[in-house]
N, C-alpha and C positions, 0 to 999 in steps of 0.2 A: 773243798771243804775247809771252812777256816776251824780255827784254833777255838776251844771249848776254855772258855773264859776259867779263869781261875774262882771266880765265882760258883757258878755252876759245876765245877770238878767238888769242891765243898760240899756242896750242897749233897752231891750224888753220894761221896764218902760218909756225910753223916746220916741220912737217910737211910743208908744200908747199915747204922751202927758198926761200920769200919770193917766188915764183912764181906767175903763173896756173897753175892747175891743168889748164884747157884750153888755153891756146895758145900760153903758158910765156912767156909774155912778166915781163920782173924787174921786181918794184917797186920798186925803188930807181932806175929809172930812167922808172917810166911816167911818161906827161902827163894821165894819168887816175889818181883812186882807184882803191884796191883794196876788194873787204869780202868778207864773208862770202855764199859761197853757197847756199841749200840744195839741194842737187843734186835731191832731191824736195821741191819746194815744199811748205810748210805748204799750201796749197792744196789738195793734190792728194794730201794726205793724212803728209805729211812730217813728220819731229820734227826737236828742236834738239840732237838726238845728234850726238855727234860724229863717229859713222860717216856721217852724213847730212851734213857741214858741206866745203864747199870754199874757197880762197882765191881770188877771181874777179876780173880785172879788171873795170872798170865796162862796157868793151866789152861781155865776152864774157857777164857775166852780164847787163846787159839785152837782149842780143839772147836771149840761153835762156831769160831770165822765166821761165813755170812749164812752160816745154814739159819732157815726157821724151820725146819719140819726134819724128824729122825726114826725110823725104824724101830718099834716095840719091839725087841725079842721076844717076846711071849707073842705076841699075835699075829706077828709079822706084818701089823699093818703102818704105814706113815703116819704121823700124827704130828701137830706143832711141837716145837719144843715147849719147855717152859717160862714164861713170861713174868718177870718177878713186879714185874707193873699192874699185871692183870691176875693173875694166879696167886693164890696161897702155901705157900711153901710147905706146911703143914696137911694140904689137903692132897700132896702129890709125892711127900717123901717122910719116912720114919727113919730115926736111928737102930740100927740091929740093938741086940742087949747089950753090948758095952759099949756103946754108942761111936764105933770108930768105923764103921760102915753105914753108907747112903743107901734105904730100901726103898726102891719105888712101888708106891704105891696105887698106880693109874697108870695106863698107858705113855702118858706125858710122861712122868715121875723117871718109868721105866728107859724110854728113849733118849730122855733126857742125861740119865745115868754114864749110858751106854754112849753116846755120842760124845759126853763131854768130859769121858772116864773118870768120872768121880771120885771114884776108888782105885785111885792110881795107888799101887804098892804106897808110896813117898806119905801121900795124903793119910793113907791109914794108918801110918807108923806116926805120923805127928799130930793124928788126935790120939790116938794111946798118949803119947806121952803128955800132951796137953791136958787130957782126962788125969790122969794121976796128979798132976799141979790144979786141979777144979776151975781150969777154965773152958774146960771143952765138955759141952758143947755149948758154943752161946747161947746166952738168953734172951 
């Protein structure tokens, strides 16, 4: 695999408005890196197209590694993850009411959560505090 031109690392950073792609947490404020995802792993048959590239915190993309398919806890059935190429962010997850918890809303939303622990303690303490300074949750 070669090197993701610094070109295309741009491109992917601004596209995703400098956000995870999954759990929208902002990089200008994480306590972790950021990088490049491949939403289908080279592994698993993936390229370094740009349609295939996400901006991932370190959380969320080692918890996803090369999985594409995670376990709903509500129905216990397999299902893709979620695809921020192809899917709508909005049509697979809400904020609870104080917007510092990830609710899935779809099966996706759901295993997606749960896979890529969204709501890692860490992550909900720093949108509380985010939400009180009005930047969380992006727009």
């Amino acid at each position: 695999m070669a090197k993701i031109s610094d070109g295309i690392q741009i491109q992917v950073r601004q596209r995703a408005g400098y956000c995870c792609e999954y759990c929208l947490a902002l990089g200008r404020f994480a306590y972790s890196t950021f990088t490049i995802d491949h939403i289908i792993a080279i592994s698993k048959g993936g390229t370094d197209d740009l349609d295939n590239l996400a901006w991932a915190c370190s959380h969320c993309n080692n918890h996803k590694y090369n999985r594409l398919r995670c376990v709903d806890p509500l129905s216990k059935v397999e299902v893709p993850l979620f695809n921020p190429r192809k899917d709508d962010w909005s049509a697979h997850f809400i904020w609870n009411e104080n917007q510092t918890i990830v609710v899935g809303v779809s099966a996706i939303g759901r295993a997606t959560i749960n896979c890529l622990k969204m709501n890692r303690q860490e992550a909900v303490n720093l949108r509380g505090v985010l939400r009180v300074f009005g930047v969380h949750p992006p727009s």
